[in-house]
C-alpha positions as CSV (number, residue, x, y, z in Angstrom):
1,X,-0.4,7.8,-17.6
2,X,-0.1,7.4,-15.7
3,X,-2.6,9.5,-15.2
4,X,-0.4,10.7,-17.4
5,X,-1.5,9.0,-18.4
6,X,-1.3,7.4,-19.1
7,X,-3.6,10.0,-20.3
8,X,-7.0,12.6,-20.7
9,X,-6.3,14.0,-23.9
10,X,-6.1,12.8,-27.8
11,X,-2.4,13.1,-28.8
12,X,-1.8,14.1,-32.4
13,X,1.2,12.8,-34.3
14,X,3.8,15.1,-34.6
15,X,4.6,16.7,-37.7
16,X,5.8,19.7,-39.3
17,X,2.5,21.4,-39.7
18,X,3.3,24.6,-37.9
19,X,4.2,26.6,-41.8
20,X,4.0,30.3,-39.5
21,X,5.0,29.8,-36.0
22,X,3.5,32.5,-33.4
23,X,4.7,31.8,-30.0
24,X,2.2,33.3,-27.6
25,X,4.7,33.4,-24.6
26,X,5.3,31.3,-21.8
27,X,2.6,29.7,-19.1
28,X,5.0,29.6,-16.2
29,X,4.8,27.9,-13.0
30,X,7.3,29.7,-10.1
31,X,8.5,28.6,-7.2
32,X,11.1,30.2,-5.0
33,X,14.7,29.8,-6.5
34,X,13.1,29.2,-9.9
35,X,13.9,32.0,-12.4
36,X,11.2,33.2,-15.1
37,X,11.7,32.7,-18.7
38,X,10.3,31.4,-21.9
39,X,11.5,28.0,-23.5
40,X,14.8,28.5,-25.3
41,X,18.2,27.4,-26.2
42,X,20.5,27.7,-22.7
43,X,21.7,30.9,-22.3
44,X,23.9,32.5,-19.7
45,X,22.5,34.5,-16.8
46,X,25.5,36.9,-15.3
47,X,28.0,33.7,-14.7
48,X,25.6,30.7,-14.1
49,X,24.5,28.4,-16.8
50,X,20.9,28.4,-17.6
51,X,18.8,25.3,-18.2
52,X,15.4,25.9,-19.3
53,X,12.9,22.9,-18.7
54,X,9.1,22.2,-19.8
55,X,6.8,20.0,-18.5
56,X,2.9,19.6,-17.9
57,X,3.6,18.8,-14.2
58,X,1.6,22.5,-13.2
59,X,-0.6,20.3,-10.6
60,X,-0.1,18.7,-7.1
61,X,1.1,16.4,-6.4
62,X,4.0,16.9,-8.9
63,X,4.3,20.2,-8.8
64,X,5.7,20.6,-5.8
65,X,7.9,17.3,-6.3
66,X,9.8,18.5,-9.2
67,X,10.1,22.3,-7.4
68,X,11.7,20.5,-4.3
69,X,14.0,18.6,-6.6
70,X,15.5,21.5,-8.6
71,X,15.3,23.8,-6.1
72,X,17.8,21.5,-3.7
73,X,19.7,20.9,-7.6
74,X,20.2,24.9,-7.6
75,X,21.6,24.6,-4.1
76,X,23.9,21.9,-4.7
77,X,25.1,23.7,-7.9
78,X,25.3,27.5,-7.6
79,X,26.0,28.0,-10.6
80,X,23.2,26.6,-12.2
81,X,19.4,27.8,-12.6
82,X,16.8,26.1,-14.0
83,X,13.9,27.8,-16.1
84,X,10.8,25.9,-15.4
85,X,8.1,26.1,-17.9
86,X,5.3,24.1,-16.4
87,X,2.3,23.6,-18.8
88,X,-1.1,22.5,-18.8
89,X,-1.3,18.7,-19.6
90,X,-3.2,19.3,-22.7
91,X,-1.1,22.1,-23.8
92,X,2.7,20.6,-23.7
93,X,2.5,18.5,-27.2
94,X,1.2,21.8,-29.3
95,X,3.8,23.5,-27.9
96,X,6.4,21.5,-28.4
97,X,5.6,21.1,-31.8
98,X,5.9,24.1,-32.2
99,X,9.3,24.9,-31.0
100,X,10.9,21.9,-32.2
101,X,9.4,23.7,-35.9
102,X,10.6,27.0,-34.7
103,X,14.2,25.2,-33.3
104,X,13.6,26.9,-29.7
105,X,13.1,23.5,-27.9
106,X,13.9,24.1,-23.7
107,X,17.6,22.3,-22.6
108,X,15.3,19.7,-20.8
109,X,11.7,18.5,-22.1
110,X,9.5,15.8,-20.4
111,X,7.4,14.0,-23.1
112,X,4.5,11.2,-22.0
113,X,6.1,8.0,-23.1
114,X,4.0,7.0,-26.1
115,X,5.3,10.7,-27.9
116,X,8.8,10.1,-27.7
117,X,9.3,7.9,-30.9
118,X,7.6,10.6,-32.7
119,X,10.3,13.6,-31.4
120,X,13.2,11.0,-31.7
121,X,11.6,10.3,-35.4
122,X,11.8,13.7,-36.3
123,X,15.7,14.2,-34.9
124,X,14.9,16.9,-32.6
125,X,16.4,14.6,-30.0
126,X,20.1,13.9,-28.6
127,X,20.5,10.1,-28.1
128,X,21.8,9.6,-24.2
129,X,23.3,6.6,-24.8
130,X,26.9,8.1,-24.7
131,X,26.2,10.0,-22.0
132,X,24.3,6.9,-19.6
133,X,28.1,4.7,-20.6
134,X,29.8,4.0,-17.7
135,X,27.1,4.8,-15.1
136,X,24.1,2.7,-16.5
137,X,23.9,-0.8,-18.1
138,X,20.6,-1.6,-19.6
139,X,20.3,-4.7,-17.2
140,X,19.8,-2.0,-14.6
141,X,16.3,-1.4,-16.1
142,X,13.2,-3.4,-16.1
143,X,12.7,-4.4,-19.9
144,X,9.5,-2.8,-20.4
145,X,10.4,0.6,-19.0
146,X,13.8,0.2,-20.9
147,X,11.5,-0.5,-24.2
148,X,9.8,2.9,-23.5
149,X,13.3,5.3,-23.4
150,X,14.3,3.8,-26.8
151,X,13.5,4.4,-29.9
152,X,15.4,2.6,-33.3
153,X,17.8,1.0,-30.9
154,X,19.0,4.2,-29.0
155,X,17.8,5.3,-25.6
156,X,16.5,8.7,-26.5
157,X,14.9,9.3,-23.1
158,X,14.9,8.9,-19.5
159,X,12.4,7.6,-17.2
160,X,11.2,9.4,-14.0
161,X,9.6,6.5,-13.5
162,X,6.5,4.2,-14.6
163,X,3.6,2.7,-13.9
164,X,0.8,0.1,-15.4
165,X,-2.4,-1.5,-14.8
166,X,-3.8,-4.0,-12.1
167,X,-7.6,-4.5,-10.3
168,X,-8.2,-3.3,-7.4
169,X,-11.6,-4.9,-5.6
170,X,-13.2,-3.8,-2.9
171,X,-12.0,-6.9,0.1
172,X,-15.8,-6.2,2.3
173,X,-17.9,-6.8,-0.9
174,X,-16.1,-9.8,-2.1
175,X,-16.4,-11.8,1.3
176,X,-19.9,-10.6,1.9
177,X,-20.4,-12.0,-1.6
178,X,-18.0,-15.2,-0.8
179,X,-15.9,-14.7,-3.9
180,X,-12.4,-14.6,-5.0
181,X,-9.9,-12.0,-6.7
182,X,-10.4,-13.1,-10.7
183,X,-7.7,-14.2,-12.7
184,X,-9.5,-15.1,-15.7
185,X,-11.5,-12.9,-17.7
186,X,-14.7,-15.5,-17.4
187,X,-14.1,-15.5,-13.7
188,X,-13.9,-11.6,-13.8
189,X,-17.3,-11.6,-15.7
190,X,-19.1,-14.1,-13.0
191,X,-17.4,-11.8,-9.8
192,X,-19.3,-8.8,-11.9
193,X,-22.1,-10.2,-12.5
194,X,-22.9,-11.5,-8.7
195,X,-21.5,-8.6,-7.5
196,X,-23.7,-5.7,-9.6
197,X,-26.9,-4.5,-7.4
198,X,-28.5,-1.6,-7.1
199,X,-26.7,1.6,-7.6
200,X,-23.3,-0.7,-7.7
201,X,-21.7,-2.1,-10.9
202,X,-19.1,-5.0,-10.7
203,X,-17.0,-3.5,-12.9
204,X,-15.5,0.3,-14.0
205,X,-12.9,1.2,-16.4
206,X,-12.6,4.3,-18.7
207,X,-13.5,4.4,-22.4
208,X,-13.4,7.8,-22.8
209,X,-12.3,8.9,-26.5
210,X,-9.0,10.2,-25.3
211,X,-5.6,7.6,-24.9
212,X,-7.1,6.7,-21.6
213,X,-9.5,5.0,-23.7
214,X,-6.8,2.8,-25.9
215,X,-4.6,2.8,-22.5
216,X,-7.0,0.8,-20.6
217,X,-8.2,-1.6,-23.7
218,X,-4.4,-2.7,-24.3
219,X,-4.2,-5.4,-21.4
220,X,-7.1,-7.1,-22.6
221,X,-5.9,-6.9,-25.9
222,X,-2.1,-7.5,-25.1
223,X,-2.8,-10.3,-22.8
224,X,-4.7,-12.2,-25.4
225,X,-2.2,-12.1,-27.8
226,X,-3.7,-9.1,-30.0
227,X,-2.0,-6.6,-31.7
228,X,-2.7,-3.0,-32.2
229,X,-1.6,-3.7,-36.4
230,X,-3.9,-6.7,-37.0
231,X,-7.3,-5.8,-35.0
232,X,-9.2,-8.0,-37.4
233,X,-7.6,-11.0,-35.5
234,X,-9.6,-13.5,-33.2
235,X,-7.9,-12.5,-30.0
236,X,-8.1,-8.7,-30.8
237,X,-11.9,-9.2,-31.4
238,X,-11.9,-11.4,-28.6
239,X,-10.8,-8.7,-26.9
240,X,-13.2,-5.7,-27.4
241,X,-16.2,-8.2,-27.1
242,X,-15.5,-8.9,-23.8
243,X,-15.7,-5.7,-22.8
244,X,-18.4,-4.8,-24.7
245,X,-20.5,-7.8,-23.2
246,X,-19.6,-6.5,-19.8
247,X,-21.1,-3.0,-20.8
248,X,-23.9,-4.7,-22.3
249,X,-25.3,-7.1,-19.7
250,X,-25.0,-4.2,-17.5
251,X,-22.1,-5.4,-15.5
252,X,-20.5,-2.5,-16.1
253,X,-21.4,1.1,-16.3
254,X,-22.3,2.5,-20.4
255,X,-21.4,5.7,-18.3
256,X,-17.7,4.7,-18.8
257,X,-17.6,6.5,-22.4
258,X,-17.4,9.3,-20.6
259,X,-14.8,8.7,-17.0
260,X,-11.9,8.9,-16.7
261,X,-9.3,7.1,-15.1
262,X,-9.8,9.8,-12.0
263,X,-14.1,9.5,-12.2
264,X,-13.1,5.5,-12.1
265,X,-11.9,5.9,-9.0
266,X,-14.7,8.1,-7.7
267,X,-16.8,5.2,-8.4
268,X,-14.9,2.8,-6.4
269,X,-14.2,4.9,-3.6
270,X,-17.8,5.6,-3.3
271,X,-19.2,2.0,-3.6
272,X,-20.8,2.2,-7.0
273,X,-18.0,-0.2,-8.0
274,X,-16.6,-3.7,-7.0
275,X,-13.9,-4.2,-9.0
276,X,-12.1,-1.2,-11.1
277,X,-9.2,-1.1,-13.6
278,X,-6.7,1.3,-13.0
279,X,-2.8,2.6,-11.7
280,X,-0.1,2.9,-8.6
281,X,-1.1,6.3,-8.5
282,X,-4.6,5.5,-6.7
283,X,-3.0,3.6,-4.1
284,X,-2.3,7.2,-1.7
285,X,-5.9,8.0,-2.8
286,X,-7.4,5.2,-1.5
287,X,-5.5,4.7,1.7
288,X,-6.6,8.7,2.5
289,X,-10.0,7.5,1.8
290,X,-9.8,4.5,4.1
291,X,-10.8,2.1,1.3
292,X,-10.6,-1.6,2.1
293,X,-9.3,-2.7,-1.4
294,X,-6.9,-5.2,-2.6
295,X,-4.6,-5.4,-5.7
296,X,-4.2,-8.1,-8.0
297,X,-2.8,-8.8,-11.4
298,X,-4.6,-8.2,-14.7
299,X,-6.7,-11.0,-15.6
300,X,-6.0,-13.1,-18.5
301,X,-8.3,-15.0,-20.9
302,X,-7.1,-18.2,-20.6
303,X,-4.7,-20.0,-17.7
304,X,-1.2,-19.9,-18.9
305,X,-1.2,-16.4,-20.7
306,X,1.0,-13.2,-19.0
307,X,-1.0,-10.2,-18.0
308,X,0.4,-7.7,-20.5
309,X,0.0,-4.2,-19.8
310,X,1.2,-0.8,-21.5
311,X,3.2,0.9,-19.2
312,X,2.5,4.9,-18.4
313,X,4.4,7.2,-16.9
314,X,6.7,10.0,-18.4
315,X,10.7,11.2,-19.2
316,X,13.3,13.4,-19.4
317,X,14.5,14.1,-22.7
318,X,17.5,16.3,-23.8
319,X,16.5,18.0,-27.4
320,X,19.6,18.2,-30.0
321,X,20.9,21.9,-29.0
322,X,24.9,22.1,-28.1
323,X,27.4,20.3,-26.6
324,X,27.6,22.7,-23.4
325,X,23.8,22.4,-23.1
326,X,23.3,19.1,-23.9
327,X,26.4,17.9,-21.0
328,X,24.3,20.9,-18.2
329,X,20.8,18.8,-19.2
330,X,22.3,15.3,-18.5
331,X,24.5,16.3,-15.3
332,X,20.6,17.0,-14.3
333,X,19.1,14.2,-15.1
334,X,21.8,12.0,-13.7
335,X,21.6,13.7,-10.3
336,X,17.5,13.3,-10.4
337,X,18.3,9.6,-11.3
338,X,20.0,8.8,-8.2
339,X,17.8,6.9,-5.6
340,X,17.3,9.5,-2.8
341,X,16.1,12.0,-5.5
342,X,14.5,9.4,-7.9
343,X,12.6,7.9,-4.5
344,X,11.6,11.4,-3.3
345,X,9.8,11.9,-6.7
346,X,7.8,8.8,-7.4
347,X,6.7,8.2,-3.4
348,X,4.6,11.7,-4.2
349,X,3.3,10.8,-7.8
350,X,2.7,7.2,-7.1
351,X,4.9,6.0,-9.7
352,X,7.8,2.8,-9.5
353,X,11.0,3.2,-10.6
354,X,12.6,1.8,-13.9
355,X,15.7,0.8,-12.0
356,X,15.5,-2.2,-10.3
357,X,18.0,-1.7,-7.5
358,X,15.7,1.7,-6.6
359,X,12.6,-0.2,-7.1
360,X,13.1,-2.5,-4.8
361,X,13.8,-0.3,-2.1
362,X,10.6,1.1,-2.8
363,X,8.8,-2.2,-2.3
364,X,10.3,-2.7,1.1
365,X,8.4,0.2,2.3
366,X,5.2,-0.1,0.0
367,X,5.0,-3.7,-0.8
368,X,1.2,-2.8,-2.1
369,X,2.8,-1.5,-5.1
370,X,4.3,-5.2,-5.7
371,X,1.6,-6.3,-8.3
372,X,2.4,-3.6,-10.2
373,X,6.1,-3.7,-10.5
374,X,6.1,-8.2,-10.7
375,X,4.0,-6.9,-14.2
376,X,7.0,-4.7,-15.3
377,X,8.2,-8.1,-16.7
378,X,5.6,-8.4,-18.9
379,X,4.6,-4.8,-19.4
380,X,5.2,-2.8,-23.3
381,X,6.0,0.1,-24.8
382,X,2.5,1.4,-26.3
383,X,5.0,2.7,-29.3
384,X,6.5,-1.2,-29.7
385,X,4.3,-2.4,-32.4
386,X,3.3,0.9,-34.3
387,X,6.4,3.4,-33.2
388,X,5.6,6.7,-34.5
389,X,1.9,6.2,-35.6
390,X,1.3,5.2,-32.1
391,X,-1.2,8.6,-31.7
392,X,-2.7,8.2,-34.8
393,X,-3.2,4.6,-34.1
394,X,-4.7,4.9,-30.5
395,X,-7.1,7.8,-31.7
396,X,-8.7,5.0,-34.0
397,X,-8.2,2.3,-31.7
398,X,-10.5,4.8,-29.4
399,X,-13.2,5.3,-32.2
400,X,-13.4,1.6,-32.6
401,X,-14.1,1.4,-28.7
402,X,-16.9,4.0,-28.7
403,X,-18.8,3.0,-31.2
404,X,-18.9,-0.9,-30.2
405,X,-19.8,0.1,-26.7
406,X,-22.5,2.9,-27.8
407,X,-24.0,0.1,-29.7
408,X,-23.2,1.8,-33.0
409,X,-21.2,-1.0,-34.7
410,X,-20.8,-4.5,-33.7
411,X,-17.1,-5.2,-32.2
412,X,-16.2,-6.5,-35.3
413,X,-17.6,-3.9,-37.7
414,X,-16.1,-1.6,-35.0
415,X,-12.5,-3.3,-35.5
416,X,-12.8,-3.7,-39.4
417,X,-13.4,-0.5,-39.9
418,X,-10.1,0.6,-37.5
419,X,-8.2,-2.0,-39.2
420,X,-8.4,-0.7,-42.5
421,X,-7.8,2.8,-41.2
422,X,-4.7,1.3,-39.5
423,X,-3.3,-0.2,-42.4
424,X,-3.3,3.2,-44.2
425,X,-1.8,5.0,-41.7
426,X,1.0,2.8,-41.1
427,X,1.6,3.0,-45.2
428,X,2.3,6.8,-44.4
């Protein structure tokens, strides 16, 4: 998310609700050296061993970033192919609820972040703790991506990388203006108030009713000390008032019930926005678009409090099949952990590494993404508080969000009324 982000579709908690399961077939994605095949356990194909793979990566940039990648893997190791099953974004959860009912999982499958505590719940996952001995130490992670590859106290995933959330302001309008970067949330209402004119708000984010929604309401309500199981507290209503009054005095756009992180970015690079919330992944976008913008960290509401952002991004993880498979799936993963290969991936999505040591060499050439990875300190797991009710959770953290900036319920009726929802569904 992110865009994966962190995230343009409601995610459903998984479950075993699949009593009749029809698979349809397989939406494949081929690229040269890339053999054709549905999700399934490994098989054999003549003498090479098969790993089968799905992801929703089926667009550019990624796309071609993970073809490269297993395409030089296949070269490297002859006797190995790789059956890629790239799906649409929306699709990939459905179907791998499906196969994990039907026990067909792929060798390799990359989950969004926020859905692996509900796979590793449901103990379709191997734990890669065993297999990451001797060749990683958890102090070779940043602790918020760490938190996001474990679930019960075993790493059950793998990072391809992460990413989180900042402001980006246009530089021009801010010195025409003679203002500063904001790091309060009162000094990032008074730059959006001065600098909202004409066809140009001072500040977009997305409030869609998808996880982008809940995804870009959880550094306010991080930050201020909130929690995603107690939204009747002060700070958490602190939190969606905020936001609300920035909506409401017209600071910032009603229209963002309906962007998206990508149409958040339309906004800015077209100069109906000063300021804008949003990801790493811009940055490329931005440059090609010859934006003068700077990055800073997420404001807080008071001096002294950590900008505290959910972290996006997705993983690798290796579903419980056989020993033979499972070893073939991590040999994989190791070899697209190592920094040339790692580096090669998240330059073209936009992402930063979990591992420090490869992080940093990323900064050296792209210190711009330096705001984003000094967060990674402070950063969480969406899944820490809630685990596997995180979906359910986030789809009515979303309603709560919509209704309070439509005007339907106050922020607090708004929160209430998610609250007790919340409370029920983390009862089961």
């Amino acid at each position: 998310m992110w865009r994966s982000a962190a995230c343009s579709r409601k995610i459903a908690p998984f479950s075993w609700r699949f009593l009749t399961v029809i698979i349809a077939g397989c939406l494949l994605v081929l690229a040269p050296g890339l053999l054709a095949g549905c999700s399934s356990a490994q098989t054999s194909y003549g003498n090479k061993t098969v790993i089968t793979e799905m992801d929703y990566w089926p667009n550019e940039p990624s796309n071609s970033a993970v073809n490269k990648l297993f395409q030089r893997y296949q070269q490297l190791h002859p006797n190995v192919v790789i059956q890629r099953d790239a799906v649409p974004f929306s699709s990939l959860l459905s179907k791998a609820d499906q196969e994990a009912a039907s026990h067909t999982l792929p060798d390799l499958l990359m989950l969004d972040n926020p859905d692996l505590a509900s796979f590793a719940s449901a103990g379709v996952l191997a734990p890669m703790d065993s297999y990451m001995q001797g060749n990683y130490s958890k102090a070779d992670f940043y602790a918020g991506p760490l938190s996001t590859m474990q679930y019960g106290g075993k790493v059950y995933g793998f990072s391809v990388g992460n990413n989180d959330l900042a402001l980006f302001y246009n530089k021009k309008m801010f010195t025409d203006a003679h203002l500063t970067p904001p790091t309060t949330w009162n000094e990032l209402y008074q730059d959006a108030k001065a600098l909202t004119h004409g066809s140009t708000y001072g500040f977009a984010f997305s409030a869609t009713s998808t996880e982008e929604s809940t995804w870009q309401f959880e550094p306010f309500l991080w930050s201020n000390g909130g929690d995603l199981t107690n939204l009747g507290s002060p700070q958490s209503l602190q939190a969606l008032q905020f936001i609300t009054s920035l909506v409401r005095q017209g600071y910032a756009s009603q229209a963002a019930l309906n962007w998206g992180q990508g149409d958040v970015e339309q906004q800015f690079v077209e100069g109906h926005a000063a300021i804008m919330e949003n990801g790493p992944w811009n940055i490329p976008l931005l440059n090609q678009a010859k934006v003068d913008y700077g990055v800073v960290p997420f404001p807080v509401n008071m001096a002294g409090q950590q900008p505290t952002s959910p972290l996006g991004g997705e993983m690798w993880t290796i579903p419980t099949t056989n020993t033979r498979a499972q070893q073939a799936s991590w040999d994989l993963v190791n070899w697209l952990e190592q920094p040339q290969q790692l580096l090669q991936f998240d330059k073209a999505v936009g992402y930063i590494p979990e591992i420090k040591s490869t992080a940093q060499t990323l900064l050296k050439s792209q210190p711009g993404l330096k705001v984003f990875a000094d967060e990674f300190q402070t950063a969480r797991s969406r899944t820490a508080e809630v685990g596997p009710q995180y979906p359910a959770v986030s789809l009515t953290l979303q309603t709560a969000i919509q209704s309070a900036l439509s005007n339907s319920n106050s922020p607090q009726d708004a929160l209430s009324i998610a609250r007790q929802h919340i409370v029920s569904v983390m009862k089961g």
